[in-house]
N, C-alpha and C positions, 0 to 999 in steps of 0.2 A: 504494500500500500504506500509506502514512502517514496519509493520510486514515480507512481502513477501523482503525487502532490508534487518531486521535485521535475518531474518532466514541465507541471501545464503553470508552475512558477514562472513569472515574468522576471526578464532581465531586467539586470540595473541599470541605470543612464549611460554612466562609462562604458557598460559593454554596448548598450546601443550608439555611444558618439563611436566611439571603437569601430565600429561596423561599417560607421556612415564613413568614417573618413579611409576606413580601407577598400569601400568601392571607389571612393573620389581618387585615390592615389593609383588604385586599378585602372580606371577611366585614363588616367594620365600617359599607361605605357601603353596603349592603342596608336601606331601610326601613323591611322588614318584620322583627317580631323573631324568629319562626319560620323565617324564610328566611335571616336572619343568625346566627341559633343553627345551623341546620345545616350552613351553610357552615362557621362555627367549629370544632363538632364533627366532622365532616367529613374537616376539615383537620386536626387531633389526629391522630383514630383512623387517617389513612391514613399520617402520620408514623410512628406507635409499629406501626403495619403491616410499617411496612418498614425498623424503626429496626437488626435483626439482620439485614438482607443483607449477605453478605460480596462476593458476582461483583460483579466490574466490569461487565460489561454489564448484568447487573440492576438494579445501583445507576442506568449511567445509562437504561434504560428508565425505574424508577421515575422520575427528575429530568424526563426528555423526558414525562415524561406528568401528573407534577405543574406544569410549564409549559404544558401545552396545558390542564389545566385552570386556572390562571389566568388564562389568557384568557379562557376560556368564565367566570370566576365575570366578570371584568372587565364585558366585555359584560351578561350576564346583571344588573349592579348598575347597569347604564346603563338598561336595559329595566325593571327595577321602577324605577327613580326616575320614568321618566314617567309610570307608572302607579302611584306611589305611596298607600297610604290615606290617608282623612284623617282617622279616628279611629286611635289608637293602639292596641297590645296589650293587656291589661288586666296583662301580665308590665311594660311600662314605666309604669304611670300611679303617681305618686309618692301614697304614702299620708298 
């Protein structure tokens, strides 16, 4: 039974800012800028999505689900780096 209360325990704030700022710094090693602007924004809107959940298990659904997609961005910034472009976005070329 202890298990089945520490599973639907909501995380604490630090582990949610923790979260937020390791897809932000994921979002960063994306190559492309389109693909790293939407990981960014993404990563915002599904925050302020879920920033008025009160339930504990909601909250941690939301957490268990923003962790599995940081893996997936993780991976997904290993997969564009090999295939990266080799002209830039014309959003980074320095004026």
């Amino acid at each position: 039974m202890a298990s089945a209360s520490a599973a639907a325990a909501a995380p604490s704030k630090p582990e949610v800012l923790t979260l937020f700022r390791s897809l932000l710094r994921t979002a960063r090693e994306f190559c492309d800028y389109n693909v790293r602007e939407y990981v960014r924004r993404r990563t915002i809107d599904g925050f302020r999505h879920n920033k008025d959940l009160a339930d504990p298990s909601a909250i941690s659904a939301a957490f268990s689900d923003g962790k599995s997609q940081l893996e997936v961005a993780k991976r997904q910034a290993v997969v564009y780096s090999l295939y990266a472009p080799e002209v830039k976005s014309v959003m980074e070329l320095k004026r």
